[in-house]
C-alpha positions as a Markdown table, in Angstrom:
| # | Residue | x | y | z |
|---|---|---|---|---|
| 1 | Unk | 0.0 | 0.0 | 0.0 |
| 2 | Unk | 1.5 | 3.8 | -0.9 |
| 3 | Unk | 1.8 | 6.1 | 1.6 |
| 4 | Unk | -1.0 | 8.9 | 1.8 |
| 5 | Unk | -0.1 | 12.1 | 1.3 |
| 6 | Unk | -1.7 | 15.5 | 3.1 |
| 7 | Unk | -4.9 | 14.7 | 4.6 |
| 8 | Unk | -5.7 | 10.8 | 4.9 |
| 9 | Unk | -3.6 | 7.8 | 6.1 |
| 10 | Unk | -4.0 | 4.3 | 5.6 |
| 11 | Unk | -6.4 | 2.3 | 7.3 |
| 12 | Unk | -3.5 | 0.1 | 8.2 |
| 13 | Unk | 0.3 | 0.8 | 9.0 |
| 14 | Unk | 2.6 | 0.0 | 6.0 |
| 15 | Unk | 6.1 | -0.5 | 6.2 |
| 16 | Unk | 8.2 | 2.2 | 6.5 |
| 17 | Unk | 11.6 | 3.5 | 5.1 |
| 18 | Unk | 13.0 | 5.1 | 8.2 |
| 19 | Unk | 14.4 | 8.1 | 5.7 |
| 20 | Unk | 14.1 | 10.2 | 9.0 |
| 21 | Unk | 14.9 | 10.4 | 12.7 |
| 22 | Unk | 12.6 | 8.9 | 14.6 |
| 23 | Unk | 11.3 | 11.0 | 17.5 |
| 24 | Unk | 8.4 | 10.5 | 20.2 |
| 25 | Unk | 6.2 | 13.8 | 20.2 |
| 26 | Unk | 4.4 | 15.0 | 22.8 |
| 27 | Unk | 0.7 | 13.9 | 23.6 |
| 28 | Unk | -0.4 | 17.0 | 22.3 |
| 29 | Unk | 1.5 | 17.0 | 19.2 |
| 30 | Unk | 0.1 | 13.4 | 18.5 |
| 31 | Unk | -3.7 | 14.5 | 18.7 |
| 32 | Unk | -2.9 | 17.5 | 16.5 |
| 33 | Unk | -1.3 | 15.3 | 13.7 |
| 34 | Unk | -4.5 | 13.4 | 13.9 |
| 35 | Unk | -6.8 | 16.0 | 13.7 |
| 36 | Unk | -4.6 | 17.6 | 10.8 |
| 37 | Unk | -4.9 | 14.4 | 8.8 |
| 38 | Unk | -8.3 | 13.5 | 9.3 |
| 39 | Unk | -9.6 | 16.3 | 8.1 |
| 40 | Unk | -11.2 | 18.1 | 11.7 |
| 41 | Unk | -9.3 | 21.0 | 11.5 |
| 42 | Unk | -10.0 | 21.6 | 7.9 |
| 43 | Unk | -9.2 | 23.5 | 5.6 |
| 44 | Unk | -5.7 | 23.2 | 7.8 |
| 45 | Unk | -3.2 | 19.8 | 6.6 |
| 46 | Unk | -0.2 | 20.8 | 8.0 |
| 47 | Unk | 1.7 | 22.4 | 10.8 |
| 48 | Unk | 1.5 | 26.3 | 11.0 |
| 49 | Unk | -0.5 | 29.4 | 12.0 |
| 50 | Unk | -2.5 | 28.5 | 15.0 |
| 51 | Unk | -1.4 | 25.0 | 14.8 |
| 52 | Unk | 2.4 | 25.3 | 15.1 |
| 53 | Unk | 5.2 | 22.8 | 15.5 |
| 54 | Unk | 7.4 | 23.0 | 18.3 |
| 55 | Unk | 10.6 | 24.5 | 17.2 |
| 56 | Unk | 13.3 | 21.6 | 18.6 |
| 57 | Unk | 11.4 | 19.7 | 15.7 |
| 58 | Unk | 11.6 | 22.1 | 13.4 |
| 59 | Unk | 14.9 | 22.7 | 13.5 |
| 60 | Unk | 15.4 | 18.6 | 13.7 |
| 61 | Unk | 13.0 | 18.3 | 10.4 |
| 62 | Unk | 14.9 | 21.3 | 8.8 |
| 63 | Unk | 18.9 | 19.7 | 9.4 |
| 64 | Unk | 17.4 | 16.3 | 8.9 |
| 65 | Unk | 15.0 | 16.8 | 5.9 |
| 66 | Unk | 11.8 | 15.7 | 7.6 |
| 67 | Unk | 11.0 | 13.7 | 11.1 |
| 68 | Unk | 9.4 | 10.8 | 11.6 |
| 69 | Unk | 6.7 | 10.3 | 14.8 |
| 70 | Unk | 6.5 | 7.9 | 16.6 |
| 71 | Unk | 3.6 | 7.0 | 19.1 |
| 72 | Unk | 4.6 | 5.4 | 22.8 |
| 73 | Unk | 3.7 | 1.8 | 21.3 |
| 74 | Unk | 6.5 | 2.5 | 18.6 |
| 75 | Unk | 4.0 | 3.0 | 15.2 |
| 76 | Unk | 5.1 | 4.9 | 13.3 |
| 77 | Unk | 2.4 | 7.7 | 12.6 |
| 78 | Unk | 3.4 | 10.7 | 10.0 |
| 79 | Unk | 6.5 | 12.4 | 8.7 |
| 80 | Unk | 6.8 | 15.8 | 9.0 |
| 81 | Unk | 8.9 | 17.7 | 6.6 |
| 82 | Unk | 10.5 | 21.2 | 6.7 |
| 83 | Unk | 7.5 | 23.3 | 5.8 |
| 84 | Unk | 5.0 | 21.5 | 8.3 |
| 85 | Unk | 3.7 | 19.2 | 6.1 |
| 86 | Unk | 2.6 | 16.0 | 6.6 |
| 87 | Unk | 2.3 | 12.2 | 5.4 |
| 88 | Unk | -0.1 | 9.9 | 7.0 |
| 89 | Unk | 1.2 | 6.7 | 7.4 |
| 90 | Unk | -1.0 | 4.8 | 9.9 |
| 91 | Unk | -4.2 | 5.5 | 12.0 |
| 92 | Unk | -3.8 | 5.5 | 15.7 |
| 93 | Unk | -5.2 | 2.4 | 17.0 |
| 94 | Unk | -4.5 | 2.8 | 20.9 |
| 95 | Unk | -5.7 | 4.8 | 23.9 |
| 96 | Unk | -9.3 | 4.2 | 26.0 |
| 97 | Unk | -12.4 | 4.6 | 24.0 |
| 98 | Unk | -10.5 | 4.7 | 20.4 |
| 99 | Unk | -13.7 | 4.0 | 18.9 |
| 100 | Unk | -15.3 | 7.5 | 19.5 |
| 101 | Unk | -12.5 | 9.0 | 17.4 |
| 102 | Unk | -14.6 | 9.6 | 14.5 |
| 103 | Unk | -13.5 | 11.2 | 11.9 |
| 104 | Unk | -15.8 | 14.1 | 10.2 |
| 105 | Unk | -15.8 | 11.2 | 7.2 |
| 106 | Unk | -17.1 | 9.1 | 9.7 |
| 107 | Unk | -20.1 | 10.3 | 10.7 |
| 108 | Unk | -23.4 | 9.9 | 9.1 |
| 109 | Unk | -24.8 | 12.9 | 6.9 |
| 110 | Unk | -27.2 | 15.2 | 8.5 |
| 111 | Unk | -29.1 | 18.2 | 7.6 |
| 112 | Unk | -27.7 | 20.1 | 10.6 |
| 113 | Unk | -26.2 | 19.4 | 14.1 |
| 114 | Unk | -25.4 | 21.6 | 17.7 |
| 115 | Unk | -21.9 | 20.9 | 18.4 |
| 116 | Unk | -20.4 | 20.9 | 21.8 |
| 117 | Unk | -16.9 | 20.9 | 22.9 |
| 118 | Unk | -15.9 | 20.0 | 26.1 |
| 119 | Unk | -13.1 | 19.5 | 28.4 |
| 120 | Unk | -15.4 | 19.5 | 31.5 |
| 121 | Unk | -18.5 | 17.5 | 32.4 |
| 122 | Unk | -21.7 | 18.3 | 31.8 |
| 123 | Unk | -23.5 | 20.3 | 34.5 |
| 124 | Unk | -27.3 | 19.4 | 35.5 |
| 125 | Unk | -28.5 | 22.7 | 33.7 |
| 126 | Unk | -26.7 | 22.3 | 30.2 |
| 127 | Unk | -27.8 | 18.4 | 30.2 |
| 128 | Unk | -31.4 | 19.7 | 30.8 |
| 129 | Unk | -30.9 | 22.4 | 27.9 |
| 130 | Unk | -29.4 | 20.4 | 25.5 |
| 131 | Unk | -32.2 | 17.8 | 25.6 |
| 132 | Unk | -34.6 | 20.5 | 24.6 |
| 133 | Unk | -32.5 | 21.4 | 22.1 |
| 134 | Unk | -32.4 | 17.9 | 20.6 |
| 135 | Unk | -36.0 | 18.0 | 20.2 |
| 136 | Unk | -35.3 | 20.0 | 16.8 |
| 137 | Unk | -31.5 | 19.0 | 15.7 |
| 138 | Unk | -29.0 | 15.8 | 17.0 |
| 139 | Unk | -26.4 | 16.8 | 19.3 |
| 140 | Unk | -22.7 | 16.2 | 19.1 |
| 141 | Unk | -21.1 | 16.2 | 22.2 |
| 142 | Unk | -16.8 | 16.3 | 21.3 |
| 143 | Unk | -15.2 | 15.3 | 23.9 |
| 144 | Unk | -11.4 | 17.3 | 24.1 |
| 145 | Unk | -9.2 | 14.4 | 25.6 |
| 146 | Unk | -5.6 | 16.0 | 25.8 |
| 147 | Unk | -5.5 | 18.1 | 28.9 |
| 148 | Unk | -8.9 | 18.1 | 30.2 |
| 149 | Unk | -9.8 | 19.7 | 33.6 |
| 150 | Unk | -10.1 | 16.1 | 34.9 |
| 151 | Unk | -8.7 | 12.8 | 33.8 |
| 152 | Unk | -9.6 | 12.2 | 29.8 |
| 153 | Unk | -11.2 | 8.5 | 30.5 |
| 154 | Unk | -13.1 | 9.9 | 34.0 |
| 155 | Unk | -14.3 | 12.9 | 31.5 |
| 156 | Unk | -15.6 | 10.4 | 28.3 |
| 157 | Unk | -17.5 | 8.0 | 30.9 |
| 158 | Unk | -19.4 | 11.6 | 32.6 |
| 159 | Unk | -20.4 | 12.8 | 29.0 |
| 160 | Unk | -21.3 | 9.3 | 27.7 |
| 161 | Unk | -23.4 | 9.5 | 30.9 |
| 162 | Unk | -24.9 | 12.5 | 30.4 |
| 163 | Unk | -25.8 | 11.9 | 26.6 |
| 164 | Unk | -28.1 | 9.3 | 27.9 |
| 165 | Unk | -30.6 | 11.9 | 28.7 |
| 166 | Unk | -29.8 | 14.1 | 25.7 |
| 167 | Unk | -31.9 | 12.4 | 22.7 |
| 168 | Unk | -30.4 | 11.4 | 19.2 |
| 169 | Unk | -26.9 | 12.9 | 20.9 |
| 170 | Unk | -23.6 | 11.3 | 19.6 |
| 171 | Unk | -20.2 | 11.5 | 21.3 |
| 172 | Unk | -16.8 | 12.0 | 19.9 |
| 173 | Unk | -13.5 | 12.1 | 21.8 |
| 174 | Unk | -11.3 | 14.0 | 19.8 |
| 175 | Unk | -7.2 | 14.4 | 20.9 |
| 176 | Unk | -7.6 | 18.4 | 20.9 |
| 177 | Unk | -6.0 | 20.0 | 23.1 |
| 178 | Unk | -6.6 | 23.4 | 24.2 |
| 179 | Unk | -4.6 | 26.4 | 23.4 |
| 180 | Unk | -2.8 | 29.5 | 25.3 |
| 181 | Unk | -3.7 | 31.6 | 22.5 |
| 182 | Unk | -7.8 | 32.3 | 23.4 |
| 183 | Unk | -8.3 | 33.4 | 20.0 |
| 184 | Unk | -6.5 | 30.7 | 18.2 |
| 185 | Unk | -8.3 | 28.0 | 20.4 |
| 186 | Unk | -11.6 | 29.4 | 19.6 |
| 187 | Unk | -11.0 | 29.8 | 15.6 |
| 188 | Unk | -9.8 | 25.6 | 15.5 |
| 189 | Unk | -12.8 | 25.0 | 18.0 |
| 190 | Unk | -14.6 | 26.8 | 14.8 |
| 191 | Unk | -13.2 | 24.6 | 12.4 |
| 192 | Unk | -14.0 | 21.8 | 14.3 |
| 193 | Unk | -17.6 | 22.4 | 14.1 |
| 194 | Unk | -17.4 | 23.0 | 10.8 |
| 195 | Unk | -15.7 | 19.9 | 9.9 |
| 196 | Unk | -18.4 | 18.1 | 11.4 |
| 197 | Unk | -20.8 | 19.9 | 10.3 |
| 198 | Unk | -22.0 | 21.5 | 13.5 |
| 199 | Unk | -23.5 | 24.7 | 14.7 |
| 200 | Unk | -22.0 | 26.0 | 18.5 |
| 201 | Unk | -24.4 | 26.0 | 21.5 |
| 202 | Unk | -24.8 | 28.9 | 23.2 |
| 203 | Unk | -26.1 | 27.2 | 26.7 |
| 204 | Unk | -23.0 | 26.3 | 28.0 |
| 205 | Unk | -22.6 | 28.0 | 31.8 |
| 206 | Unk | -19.3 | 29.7 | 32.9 |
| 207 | Unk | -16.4 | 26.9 | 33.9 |
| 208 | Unk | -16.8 | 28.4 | 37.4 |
| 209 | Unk | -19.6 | 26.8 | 38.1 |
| 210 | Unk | -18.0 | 23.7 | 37.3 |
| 211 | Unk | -15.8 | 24.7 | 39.8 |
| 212 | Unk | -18.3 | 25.2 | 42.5 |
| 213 | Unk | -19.0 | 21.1 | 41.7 |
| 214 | Unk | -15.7 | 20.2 | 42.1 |
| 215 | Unk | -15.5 | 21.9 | 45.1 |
| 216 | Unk | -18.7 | 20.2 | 46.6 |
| 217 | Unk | -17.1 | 17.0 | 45.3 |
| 218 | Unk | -14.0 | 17.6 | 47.8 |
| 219 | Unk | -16.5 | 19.0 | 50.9 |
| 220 | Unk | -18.8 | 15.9 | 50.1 |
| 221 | Unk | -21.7 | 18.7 | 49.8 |
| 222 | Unk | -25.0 | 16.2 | 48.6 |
| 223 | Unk | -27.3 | 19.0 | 48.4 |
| 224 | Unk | -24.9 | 21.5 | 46.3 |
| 225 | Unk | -23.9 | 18.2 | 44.3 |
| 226 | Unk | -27.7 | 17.7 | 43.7 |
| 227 | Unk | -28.0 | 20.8 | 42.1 |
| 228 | Unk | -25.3 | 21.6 | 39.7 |
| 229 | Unk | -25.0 | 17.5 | 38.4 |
| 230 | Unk | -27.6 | 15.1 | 37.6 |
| 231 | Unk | -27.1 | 11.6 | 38.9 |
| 232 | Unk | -25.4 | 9.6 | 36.3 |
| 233 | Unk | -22.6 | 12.3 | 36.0 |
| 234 | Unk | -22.1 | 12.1 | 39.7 |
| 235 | Unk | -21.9 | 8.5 | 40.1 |
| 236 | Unk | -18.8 | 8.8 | 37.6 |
| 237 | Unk | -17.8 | 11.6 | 39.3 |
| 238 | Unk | -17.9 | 9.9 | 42.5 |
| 239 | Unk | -16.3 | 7.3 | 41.3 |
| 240 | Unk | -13.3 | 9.4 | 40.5 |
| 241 | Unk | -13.6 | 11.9 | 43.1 |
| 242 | Unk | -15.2 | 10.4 | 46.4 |
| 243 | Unk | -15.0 | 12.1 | 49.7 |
| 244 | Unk | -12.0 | 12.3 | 51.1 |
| 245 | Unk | -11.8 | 10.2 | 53.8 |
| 246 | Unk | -12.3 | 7.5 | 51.0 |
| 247 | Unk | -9.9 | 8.8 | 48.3 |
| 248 | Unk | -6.1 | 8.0 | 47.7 |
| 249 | Unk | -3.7 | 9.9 | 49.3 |
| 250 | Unk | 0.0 | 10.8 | 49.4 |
| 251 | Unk | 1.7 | 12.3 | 51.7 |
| 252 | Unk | 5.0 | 13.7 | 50.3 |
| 253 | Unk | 7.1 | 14.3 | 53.3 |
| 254 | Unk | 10.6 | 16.5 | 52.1 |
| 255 | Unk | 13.5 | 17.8 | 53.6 |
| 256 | Unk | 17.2 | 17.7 | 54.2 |
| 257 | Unk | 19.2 | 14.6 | 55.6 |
| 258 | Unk | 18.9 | 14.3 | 59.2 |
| 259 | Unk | 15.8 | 17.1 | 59.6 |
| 260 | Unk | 13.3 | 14.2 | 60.6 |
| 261 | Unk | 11.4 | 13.3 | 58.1 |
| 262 | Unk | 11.6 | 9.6 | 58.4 |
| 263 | Unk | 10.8 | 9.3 | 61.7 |
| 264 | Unk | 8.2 | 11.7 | 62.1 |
| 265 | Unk | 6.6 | 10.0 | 58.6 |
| 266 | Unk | 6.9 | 6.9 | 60.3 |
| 267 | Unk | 4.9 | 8.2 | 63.3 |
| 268 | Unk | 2.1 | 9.2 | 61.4 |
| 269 | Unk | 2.1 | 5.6 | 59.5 |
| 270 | Unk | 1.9 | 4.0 | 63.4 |
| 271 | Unk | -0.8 | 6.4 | 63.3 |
| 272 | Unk | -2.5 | 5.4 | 60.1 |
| 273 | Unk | -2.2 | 1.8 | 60.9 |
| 274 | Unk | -4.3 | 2.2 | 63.3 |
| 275 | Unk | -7.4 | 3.3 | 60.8 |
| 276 | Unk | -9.4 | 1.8 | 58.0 |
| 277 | Unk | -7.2 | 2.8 | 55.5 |
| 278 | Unk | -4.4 | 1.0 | 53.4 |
| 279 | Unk | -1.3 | 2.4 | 53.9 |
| 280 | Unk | 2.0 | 1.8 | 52.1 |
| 281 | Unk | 5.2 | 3.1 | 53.0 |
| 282 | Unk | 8.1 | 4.4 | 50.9 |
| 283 | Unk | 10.8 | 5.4 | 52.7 |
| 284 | Unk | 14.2 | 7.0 | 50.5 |
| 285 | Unk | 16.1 | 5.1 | 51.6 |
| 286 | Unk | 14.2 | 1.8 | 51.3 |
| 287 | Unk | 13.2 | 3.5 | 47.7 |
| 288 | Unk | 17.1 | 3.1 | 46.9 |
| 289 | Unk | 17.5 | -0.3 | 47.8 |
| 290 | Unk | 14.0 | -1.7 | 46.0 |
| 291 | Unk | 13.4 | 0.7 | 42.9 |
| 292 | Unk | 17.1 | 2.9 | 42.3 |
| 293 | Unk | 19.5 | 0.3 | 43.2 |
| 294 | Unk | 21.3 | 1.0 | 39.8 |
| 295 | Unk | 21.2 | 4.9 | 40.3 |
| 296 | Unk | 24.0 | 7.3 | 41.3 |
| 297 | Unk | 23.4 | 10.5 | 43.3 |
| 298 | Unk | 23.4 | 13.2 | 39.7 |
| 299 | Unk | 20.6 | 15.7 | 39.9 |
| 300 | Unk | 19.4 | 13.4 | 36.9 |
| 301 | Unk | 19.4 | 10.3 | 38.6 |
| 302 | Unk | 18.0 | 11.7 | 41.8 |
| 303 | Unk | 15.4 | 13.1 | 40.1 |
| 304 | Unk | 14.6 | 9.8 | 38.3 |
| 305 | Unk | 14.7 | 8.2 | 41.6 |
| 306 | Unk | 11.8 | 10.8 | 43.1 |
| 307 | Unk | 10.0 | 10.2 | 39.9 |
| 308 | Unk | 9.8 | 6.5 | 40.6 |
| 309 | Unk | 8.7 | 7.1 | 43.7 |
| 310 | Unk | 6.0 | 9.3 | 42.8 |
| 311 | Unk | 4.7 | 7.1 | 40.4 |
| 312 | Unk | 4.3 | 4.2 | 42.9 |
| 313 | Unk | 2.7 | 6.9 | 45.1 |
| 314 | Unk | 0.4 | 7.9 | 42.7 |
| 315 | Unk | -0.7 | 4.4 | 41.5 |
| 316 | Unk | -1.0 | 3.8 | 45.2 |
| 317 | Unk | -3.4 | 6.4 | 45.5 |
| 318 | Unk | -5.2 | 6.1 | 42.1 |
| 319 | Unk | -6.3 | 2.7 | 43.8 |
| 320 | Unk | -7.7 | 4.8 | 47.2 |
| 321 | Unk | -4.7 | 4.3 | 49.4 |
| 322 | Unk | -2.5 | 5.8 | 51.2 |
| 323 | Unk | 1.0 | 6.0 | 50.3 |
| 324 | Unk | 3.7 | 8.2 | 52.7 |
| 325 | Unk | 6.8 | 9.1 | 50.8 |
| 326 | Unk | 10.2 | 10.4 | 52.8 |
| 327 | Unk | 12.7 | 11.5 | 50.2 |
| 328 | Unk | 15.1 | 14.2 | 50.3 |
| 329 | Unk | 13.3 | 15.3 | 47.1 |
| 330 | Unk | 15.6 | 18.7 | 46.6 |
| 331 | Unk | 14.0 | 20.4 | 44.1 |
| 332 | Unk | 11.1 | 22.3 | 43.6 |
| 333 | Unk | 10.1 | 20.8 | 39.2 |
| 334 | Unk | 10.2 | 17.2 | 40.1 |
| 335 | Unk | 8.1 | 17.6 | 43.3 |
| 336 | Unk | 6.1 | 19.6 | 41.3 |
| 337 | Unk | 5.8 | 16.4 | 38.7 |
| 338 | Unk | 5.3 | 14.3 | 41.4 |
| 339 | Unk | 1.8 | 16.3 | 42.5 |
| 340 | Unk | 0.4 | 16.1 | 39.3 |
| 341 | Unk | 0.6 | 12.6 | 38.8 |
| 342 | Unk | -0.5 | 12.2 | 41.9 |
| 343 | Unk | -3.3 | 14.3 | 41.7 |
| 344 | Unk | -4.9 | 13.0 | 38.5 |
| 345 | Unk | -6.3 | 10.5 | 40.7 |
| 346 | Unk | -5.7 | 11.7 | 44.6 |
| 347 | Unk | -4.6 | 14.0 | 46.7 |
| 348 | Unk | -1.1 | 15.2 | 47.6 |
| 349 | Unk | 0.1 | 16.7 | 51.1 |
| 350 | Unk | 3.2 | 18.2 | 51.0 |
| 351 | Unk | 4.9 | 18.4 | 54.8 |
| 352 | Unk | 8.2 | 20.3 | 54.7 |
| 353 | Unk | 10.6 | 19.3 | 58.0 |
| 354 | Unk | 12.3 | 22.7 | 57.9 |
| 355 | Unk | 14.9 | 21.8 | 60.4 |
| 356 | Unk | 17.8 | 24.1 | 59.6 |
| 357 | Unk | 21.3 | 23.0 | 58.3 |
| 358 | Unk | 23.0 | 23.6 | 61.0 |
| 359 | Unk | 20.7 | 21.1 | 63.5 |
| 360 | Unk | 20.7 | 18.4 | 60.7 |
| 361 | Unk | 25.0 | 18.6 | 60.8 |
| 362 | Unk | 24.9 | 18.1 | 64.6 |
| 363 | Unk | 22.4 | 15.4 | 64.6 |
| 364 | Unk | 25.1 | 13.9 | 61.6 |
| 365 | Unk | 25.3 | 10.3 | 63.4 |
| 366 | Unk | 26.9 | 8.8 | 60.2 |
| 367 | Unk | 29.4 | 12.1 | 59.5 |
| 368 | Unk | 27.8 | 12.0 | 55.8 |
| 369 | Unk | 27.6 | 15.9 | 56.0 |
| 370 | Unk | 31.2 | 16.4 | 57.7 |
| 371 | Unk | 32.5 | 14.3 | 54.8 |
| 372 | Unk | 30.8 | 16.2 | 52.0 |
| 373 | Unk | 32.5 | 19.2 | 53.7 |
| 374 | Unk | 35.8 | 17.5 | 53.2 |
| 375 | Unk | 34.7 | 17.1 | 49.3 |
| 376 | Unk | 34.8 | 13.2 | 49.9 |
| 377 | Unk | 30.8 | 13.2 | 48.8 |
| 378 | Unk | 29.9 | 14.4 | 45.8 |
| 379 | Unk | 26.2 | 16.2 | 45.0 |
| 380 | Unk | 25.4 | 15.8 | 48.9 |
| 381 | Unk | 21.9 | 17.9 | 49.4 |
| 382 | Unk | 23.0 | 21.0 | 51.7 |
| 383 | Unk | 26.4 | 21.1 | 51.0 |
| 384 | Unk | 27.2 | 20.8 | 47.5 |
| 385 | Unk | 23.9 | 20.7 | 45.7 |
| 386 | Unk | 20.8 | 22.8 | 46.9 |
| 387 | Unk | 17.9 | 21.9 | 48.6 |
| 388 | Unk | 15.0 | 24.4 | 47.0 |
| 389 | Unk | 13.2 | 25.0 | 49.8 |
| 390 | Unk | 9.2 | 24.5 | 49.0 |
| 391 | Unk | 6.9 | 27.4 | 48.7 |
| 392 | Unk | 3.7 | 25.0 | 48.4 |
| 393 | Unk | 4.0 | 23.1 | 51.5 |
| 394 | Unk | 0.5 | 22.3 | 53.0 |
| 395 | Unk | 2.7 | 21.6 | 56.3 |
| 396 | Unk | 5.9 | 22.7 | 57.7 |
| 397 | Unk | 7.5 | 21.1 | 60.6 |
| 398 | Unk | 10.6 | 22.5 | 62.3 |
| 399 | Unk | 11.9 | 19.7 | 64.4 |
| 400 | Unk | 14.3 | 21.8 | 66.4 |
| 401 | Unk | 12.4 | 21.9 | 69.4 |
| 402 | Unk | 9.4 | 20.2 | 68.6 |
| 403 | Unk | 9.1 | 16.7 | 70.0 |
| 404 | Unk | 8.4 | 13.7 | 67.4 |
| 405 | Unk | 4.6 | 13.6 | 68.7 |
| 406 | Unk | 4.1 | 17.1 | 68.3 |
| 407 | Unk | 5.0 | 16.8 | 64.4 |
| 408 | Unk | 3.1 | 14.1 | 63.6 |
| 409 | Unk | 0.3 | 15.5 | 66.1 |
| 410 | Unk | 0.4 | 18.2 | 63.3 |
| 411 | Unk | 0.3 | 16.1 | 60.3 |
| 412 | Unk | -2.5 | 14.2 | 62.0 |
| 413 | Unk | -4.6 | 17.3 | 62.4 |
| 414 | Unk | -4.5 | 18.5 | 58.8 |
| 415 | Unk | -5.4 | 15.3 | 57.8 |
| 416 | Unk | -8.3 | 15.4 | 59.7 |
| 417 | Unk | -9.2 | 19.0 | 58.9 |
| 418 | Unk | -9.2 | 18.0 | 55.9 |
| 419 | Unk | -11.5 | 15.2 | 55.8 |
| 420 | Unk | -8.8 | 12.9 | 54.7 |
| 421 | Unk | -9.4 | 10.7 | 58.2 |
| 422 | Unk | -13.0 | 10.0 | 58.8 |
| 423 | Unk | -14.5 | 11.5 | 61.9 |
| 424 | Unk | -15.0 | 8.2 | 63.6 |
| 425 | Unk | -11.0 | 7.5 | 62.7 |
| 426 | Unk | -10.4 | 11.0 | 64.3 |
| 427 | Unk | -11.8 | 11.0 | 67.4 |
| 428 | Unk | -11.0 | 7.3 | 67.9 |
């Protein structure tokens, strides 16, 4: 089979000359080759204007001759050339619910249709509005998977919920991401419509009021819930989001060598253990020994080695436990990393032990810090490589001269504050 050129792409991967460097794009790159090539940001076919390629692959494609991308199960889906062109040469075939990526081809002729894009749920009133709407044209409710305001699966199952009480409505998750550039997102959200041959709704409510939802979501507010989502949004929702004292958790526990952290974290697991809820431990330097073994002490490979860590965390959580995490974790971008995995599922408390430099030396029972004075440690934390001291710590502990129960006494009370311990739990 020949390779397509411009707009389509086979309807099943050929073989490929590898004239190019291969490179992995971004998710967001991805969904915008597929939208270019199938034809839903028409009359656009190739990289440029509001739809521009990121300039490390532009200057690849224009000392190379072109690029070749590559999805994260190896397929080879497009060149890209110097000019932003393209060449299909496969259709994406994996990700969660593949089959509502129609393409405007795809769908079955019609007179007219209301279009919505989304990259929230559905609130109570716009469900209610669209179904009287439907009354006189389908609806098509497109689904914006890259970067939605929640997780793109959790989002798909809410509107596919939703469009059960919508009449003759059709869903169709589409990898569009949303842009910086308010003006250039709303002209492709325009062409999107167009390509499907859709009209915008104008009943959609401000995304603040989403907002208010998710916010009830966290207080576990029934009657505000009630109100702003209809029942089959919210069991999807609640699925995703359930109160707090039955959602994953991490608590992210940072600070320099010696300040604490490990034993206060492992008062508050003594603490835990004595609850309902499932709580896994991952200390650093336990994380070494199981997951890092092979890594060195760079900022690269310590930063790999938090990453790891966060990623167990997170799946910990995504599965409504609680994981505690004790790292050193020195700098601010990969904790950072860390709470956004972790929150696309849970939630993350950050607890800073603050104990000063000069406490953490004298505490120095293994003379690691008096060592990395004499230059006989390389990249210690404190001495020769920073420590970026947090500025979104939820909790911050100065061990000083606060006894061990007194900090995890803390940690325990903003946990319950926060609903994260149920009150039975908390007064126990």
């Amino acid at each position: 089979m020949p390779r397509s050129a411009g707009r389509g792409v086979p309807d099943s991967p050929v073989v490929v000359e590898e004239r190019f460097p291969p490179v992995h794009p971004s998710a967001r790159m991805l969904g915008d080759v597929e939208l270019l090539l199938s034809g839903a940001f028409a009359p656009r076919t190739a990289f440029g204007g509001d739809v521009p390629l990121d300039d490390d692959l532009r200057a690849l494609a224009a000392a190379q001759g072109g690029v070749l991308l590559v999805d994260d199960e190896g397929t080879a889906v497009a060149e890209v050339h110097p000019d932003g062109s393209l060449q299909g040469l496969a259709q994406p075939s994996w990700g969660s619910f593949r089959s509502l990526h129609l393409r405007p081809a795809d769908l079955a002729p019609a007179a007219g249709r209301i279009g919505v894009l989304l990259h929230r749920p559905l609130l109570r009133e716009e469900v209610d509005a669209l179904a009287g709407a439907a009354e006189d044209e389908p609806v098509l409710l497109i689904v914006r998977t890259i970067e939605p305001s929640i997780p793109s699966d959790v989002l798909v199952r809410a509107v596919m919920a939703a469009a059960r009480a919508v009449p003759r409505s059709q869903v169709v998750a589409l990898p569009f991401a949303r842009r910086q550039d308010a003006e250039a997102d709303a002209r492709l959200a325009q062409a999107v419509l167009d390509s499907y041959g859709a009209t915008g709704f104008d009943g959609m409510a401000p995304d603040t009021v989403w907002s208010r939802a998710e916010a009830a979501l966290d207080e576990d507010d029934p009657e505000t819930l009630a109100s702003l989502l209809d029942p089959s949004t919210l069991r999807v929702l609640r699925g995703w989001r359930p109160p707090r004292a039955q959602r994953g958790l991490v608590v992210f526990f940072t600070g320099l060598s010696g300040s604490g952290k490990s034993t206060v974290a492992r008062g508050l697991v003594d603490r835990l253990h004595e609850t309902d809820r499932s709580v896994t431990v991952l200390d650093g330097d336990v994380a070494r020994r199981m997951l890092s073994s092979g890594l060195g002490f760079s900022r690269e490979d310590r930063d790999l080695n938090i990453r790891r860590l966060g990623w167990v965390g997170a799946e910990v959580a995504r599965h409504g436990g609680v994981a505690v995490l004790a790292p050193i974790a020195p700098f601010a971008s990969t904790r950072a990393e860390v709470r956004r995995m972790v929150e696309a599922h849970g939630d993350l408390v950050l607890v800073w032990v603050s104990t000063p430099l000069s406490e953490c030396e004298r505490r120095d029972r293994k003379g690691l810090y008096a060592a990395a004075r004499r230059g006989e440690v390389a990249e210690f934390t404190g001495i020769s490589s920073p420590y970026e001291e947090p500025t979104d710590a939820d909790v911050v502990l100065d061990t000083t001269t606060m006894s061990v129960d007194s900090a995890v006494s803390s940690v325990w009370e903003h946990l319950r504050a926060g609903g994260w311990i149920s009150r039975s739990d908390a007064d126990a």
